[in-house]
C-alpha positions as CSV (number, residue, x, y, z in Angstrom):
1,X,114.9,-1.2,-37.4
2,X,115.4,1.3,-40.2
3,X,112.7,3.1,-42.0
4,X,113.4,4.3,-45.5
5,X,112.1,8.0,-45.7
6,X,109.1,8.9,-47.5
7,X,109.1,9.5,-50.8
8,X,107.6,13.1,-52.0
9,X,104.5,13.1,-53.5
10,X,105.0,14.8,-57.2
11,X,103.9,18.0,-57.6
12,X,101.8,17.0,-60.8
13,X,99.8,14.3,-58.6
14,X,99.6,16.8,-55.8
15,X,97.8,19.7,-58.2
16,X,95.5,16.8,-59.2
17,X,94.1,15.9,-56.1
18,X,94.2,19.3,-54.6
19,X,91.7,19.9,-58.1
20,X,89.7,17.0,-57.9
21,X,88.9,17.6,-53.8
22,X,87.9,21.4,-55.0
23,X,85.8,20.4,-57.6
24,X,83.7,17.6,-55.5
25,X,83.7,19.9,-52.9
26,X,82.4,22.9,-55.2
27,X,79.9,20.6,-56.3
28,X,78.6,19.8,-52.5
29,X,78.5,23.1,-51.1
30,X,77.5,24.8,-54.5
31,X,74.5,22.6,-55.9
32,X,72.1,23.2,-52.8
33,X,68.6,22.4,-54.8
34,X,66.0,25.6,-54.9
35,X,63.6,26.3,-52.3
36,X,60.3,25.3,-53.5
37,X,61.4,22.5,-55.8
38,X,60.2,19.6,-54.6
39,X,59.2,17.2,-57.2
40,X,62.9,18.0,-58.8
41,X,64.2,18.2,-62.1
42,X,63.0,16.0,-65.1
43,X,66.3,14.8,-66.4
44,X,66.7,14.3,-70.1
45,X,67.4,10.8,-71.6
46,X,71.2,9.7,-70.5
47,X,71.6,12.6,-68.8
48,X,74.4,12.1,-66.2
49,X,73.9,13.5,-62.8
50,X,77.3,15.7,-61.6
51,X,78.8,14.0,-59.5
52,X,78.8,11.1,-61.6
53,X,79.5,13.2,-64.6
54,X,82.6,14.1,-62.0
55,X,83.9,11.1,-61.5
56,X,84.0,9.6,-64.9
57,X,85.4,12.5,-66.6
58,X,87.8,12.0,-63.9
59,X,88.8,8.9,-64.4
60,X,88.2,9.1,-68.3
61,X,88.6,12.4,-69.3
62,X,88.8,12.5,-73.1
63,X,84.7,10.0,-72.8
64,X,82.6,12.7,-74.8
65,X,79.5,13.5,-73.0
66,X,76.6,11.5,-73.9
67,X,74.9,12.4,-77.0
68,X,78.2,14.0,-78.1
69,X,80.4,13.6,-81.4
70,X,78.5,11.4,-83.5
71,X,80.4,12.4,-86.7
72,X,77.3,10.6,-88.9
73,X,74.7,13.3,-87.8
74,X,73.3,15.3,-89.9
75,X,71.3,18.0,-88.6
76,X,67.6,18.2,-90.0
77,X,65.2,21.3,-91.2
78,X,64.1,21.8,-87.5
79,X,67.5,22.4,-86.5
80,X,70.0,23.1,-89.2
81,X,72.8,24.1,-87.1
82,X,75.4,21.7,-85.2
83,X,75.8,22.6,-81.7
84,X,79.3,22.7,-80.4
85,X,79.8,22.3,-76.6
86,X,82.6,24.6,-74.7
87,X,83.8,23.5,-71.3
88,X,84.6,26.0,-68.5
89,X,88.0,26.0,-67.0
90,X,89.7,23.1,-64.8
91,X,87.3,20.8,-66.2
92,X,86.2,18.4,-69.6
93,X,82.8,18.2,-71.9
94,X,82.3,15.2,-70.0
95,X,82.4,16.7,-66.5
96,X,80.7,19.9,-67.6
97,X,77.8,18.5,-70.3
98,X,76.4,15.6,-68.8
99,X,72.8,17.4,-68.4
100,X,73.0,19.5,-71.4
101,X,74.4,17.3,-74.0
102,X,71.6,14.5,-74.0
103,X,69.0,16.9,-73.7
104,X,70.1,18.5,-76.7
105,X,70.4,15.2,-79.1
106,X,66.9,14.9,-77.8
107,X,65.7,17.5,-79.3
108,X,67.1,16.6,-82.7
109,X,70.4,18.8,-82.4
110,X,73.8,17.3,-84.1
111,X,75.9,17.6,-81.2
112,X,79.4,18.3,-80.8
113,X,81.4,18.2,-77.4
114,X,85.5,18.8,-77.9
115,X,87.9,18.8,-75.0
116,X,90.6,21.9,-75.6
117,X,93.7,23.6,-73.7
118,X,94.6,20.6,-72.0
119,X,96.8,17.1,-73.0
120,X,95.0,13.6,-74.0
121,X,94.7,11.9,-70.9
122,X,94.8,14.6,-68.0
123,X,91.6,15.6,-66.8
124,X,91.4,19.3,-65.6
125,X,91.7,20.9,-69.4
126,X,91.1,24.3,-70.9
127,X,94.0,25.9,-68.7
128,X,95.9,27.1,-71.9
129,X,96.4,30.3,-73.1
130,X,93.5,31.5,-74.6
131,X,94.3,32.4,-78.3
132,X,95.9,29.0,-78.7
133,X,92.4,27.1,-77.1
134,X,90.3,29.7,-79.7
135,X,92.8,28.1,-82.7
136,X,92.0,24.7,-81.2
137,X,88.3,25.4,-81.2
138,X,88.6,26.8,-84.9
139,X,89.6,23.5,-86.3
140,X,86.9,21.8,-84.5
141,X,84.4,23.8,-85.9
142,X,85.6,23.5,-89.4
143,X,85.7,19.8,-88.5
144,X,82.3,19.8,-87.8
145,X,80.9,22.1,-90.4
146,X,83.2,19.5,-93.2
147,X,81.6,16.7,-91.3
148,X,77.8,17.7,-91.3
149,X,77.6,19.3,-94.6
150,X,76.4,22.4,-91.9
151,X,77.1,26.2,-93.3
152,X,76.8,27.5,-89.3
153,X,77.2,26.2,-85.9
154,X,75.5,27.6,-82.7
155,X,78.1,27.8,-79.6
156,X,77.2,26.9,-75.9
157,X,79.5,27.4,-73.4
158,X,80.4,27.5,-69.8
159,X,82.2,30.1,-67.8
160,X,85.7,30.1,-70.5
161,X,83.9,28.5,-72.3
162,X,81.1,30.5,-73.0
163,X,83.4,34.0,-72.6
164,X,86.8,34.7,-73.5
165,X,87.5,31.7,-75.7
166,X,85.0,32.3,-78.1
167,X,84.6,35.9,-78.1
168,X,88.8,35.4,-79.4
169,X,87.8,32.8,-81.8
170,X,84.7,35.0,-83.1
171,X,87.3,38.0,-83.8
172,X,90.5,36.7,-84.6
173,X,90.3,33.1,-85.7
174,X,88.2,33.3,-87.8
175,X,84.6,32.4,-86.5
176,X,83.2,35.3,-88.3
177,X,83.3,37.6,-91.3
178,X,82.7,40.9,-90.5
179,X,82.7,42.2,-93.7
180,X,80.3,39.7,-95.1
181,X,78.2,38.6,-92.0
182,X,75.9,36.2,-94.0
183,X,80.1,34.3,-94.2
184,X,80.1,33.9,-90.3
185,X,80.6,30.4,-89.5
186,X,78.9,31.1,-85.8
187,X,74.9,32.0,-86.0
188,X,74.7,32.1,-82.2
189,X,77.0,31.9,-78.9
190,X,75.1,31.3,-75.4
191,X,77.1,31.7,-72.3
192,X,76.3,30.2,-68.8
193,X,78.5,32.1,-66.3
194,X,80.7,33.4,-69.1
195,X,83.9,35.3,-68.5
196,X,83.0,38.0,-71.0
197,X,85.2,41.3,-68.9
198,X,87.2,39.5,-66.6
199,X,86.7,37.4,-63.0
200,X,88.0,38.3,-59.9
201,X,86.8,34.9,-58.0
202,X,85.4,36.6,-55.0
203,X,88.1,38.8,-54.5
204,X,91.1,36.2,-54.9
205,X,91.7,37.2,-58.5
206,X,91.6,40.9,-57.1
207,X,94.1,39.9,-54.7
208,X,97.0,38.3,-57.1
209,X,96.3,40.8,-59.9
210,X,97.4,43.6,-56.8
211,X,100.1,41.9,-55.6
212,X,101.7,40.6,-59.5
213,X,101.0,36.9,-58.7
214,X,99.0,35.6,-61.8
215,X,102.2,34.3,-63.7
216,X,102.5,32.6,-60.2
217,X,99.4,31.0,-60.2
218,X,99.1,30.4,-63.2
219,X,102.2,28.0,-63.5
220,X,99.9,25.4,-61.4
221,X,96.2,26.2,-62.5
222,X,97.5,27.5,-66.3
223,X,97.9,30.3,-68.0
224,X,93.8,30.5,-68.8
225,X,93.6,32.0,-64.8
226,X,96.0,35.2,-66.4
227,X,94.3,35.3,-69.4
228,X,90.5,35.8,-67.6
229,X,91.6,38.1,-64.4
230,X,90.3,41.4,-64.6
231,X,92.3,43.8,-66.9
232,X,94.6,40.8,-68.4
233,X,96.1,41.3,-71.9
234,X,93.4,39.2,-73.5
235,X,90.3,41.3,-71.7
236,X,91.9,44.5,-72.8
237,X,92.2,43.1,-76.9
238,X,88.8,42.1,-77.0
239,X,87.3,44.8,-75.4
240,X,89.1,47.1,-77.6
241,X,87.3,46.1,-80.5
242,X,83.8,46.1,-78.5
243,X,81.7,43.1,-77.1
244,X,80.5,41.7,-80.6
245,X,80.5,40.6,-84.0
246,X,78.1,41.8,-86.8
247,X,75.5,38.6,-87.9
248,X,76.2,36.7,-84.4
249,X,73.3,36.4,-81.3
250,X,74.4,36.3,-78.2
251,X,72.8,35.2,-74.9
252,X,74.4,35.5,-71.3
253,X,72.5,33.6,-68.6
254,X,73.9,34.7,-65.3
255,X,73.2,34.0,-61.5
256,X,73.6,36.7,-58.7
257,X,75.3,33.7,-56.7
258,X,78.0,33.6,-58.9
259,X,81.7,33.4,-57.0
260,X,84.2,32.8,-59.9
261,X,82.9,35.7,-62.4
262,X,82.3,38.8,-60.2
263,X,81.1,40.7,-60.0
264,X,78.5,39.1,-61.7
265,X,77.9,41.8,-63.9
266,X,81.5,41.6,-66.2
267,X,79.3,38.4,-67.7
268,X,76.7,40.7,-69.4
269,X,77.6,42.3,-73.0
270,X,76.7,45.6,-75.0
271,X,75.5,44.8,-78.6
272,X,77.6,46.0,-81.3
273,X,76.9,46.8,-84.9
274,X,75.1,44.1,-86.4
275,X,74.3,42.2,-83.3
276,X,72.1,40.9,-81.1
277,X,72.5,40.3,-76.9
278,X,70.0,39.0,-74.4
279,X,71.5,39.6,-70.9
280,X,69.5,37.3,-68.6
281,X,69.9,36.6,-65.0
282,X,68.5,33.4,-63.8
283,X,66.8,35.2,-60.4
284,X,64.9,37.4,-62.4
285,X,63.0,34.9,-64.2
286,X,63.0,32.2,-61.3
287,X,63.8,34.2,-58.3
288,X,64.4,30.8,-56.2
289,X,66.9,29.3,-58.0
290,X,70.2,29.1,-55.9
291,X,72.6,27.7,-59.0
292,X,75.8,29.3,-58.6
293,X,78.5,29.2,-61.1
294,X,79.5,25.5,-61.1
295,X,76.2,24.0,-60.6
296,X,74.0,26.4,-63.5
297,X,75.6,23.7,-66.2
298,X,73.3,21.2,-64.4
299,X,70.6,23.6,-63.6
300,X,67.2,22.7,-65.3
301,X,66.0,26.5,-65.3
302,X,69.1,27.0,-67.4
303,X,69.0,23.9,-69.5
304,X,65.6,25.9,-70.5
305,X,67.3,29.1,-71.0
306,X,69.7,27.7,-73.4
307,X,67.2,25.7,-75.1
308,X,64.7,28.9,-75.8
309,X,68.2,30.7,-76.9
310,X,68.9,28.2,-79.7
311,X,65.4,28.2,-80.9
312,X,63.4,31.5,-79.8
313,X,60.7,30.4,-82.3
314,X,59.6,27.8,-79.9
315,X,60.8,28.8,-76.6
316,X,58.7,28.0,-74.5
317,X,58.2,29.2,-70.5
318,X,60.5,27.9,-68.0
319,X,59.1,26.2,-65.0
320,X,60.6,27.4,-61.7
321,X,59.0,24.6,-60.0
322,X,61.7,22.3,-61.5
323,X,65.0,24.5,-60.9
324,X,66.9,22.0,-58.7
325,X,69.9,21.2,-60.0
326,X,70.5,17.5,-61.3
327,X,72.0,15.9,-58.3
328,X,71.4,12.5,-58.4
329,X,73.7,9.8,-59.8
């Protein structure tokens, strides 16, 4: 009896499951709960816990998060900025906002979710090159802003998300007006994990920058890996001009466990003219917390964090005892 030989698996598939095991297993090992949490996080109305938040932008990666991309919003006295959501890397806003997204229409915010560097239909996005990602983002924003009758939006985002990308859209696409701050169309940018200076993931980055592999990597994870390694092309244009823009607030929430953006510290920035930057890490204000830099999108010390960042006239404390991560599904 003859057997027909196997067929190879495509190389495409094969990059998509090796993606989707990392990122379930990332999500295991790297959401362990905090020590002294036991009553858990308080999850915000249709918030989605990340594993499902996993599987669903998975399986339907362009879904907005809930709470997302309700063109009709329009945002109110209390909060007269949209908020726009920026996904990390190898991930969509449904995968990455499922906690923060919800909690944020809660609280009476227009909110505004998009999926960038990445095709309609494929779920691990925001690999592209990151000027073209930060033109992407521009015409979102001026969506939004058209859309809500806003003159400013606030950003939020995650590890790219919250670094590189729009630190390139602030400066060169046209997110603000240096020359006229009161023009900027971006009040305020908070960063979880951002990758402000660079990430070396634990060494690996370290390791392909020294042996001239990035371009090899990133033909399978994207060109977005180059673009944030330590001392890339885009680091070394954005740092020449300095960390900020003039009329722009900017908030980095960090954790010491970080293994992605390290050292931990290339997260933090140095205020330029005209600007403002909180550097926080989440240990000092709950030295428990164990979020690393997957799991502090789902972290409720963070949510917190982000929440007093948006608002700081009525932040309000954040309570340690609740800094597990939102696990459940």
């Amino acid at each position: 009896m003859s057997h027909r030989p196997a067929r190879p698996v495509p190389r495409s598939r094969l990059i998509t499951w090796w993606a989707t095991i990392g990122a379930v297993t990332a999500l295991a090992l790297g959401l362990p709960g905090t020590a002294g949490a036991a009553a858990g996080p308080i999850p915000p109305p249709g918030a989605v816990a990340a594993p499902a938040a996993l599987i669903r932008g998975t399986l339907q990666p362009d879904t907005p998060p809930p709470g997302a991309n309700d063109w009709t919003c329009r945002p109110t006295a209390a909060h007269p900025r949209p908020v726009v959501l920026l996904h990390a890397t190898l991930t969509n806003a449904h995968m990455n906002w499922g906690m923060l997204s919800p909690q944020l229409k809660d609280e009476g915010y227009c909110v505004f979710a998009p999926n960038y560097g990445g095709k309609p239909g494929v779920p691990f996005k925001a690999t592209g090159h990151v000027p073209d990602s930060a033109r992407e983002i521009a015409r979102f924003v001026d969506r939004v802003l058209k859309a809500t009758g806003a003159r400013q939006v606030d950003l939020v985002g995650h590890s790219q998300g919250g670094g590189v990308l729009p630190r390139w859209y602030l400066r060169f696409e046209g997110g603000t007006n240096p020359a006229k701050p009161s023009r900027n169309k971006v009040r305020r940018l908070v960063g979880l994990a951002p990758s402000n200076h660079g990430a070396s993931v634990s060494g690996l980055g370290t390791l392909t920058t020294a042996l001239g592999l990035n371009a090899t990597v990133s033909a399978v994870a994207g060109q977005a890996y180059a673009d944030q390694m330590v001392g890339s092309e885009v680091n070394r244009k954005l740092d020449r001009g300095g960390d900020t823009q003039p009329g722009v607030d900017y908030t980095v929430i960090a954790t010491r466990y970080d293994e992605v953006v390290t050292p931990y510290s290339n997260q933090f920035l140095t205020a330029g003219p005209g600007a403002k930057v909180r550097n926080i890490t989440i240990q000092d204000v709950c030295p428990q917390d164990l979020s690393e830099h997957i799991s502090i999108a789902y972290d409720s010390n963070a949510m917190r964090l982000v929440l007093n960042a948006l608002d700081p006239a009525h932040a309000e404390p954040v309570d340690c005892r609740l800094s597990a991560p939102l696990l459940g599904g």
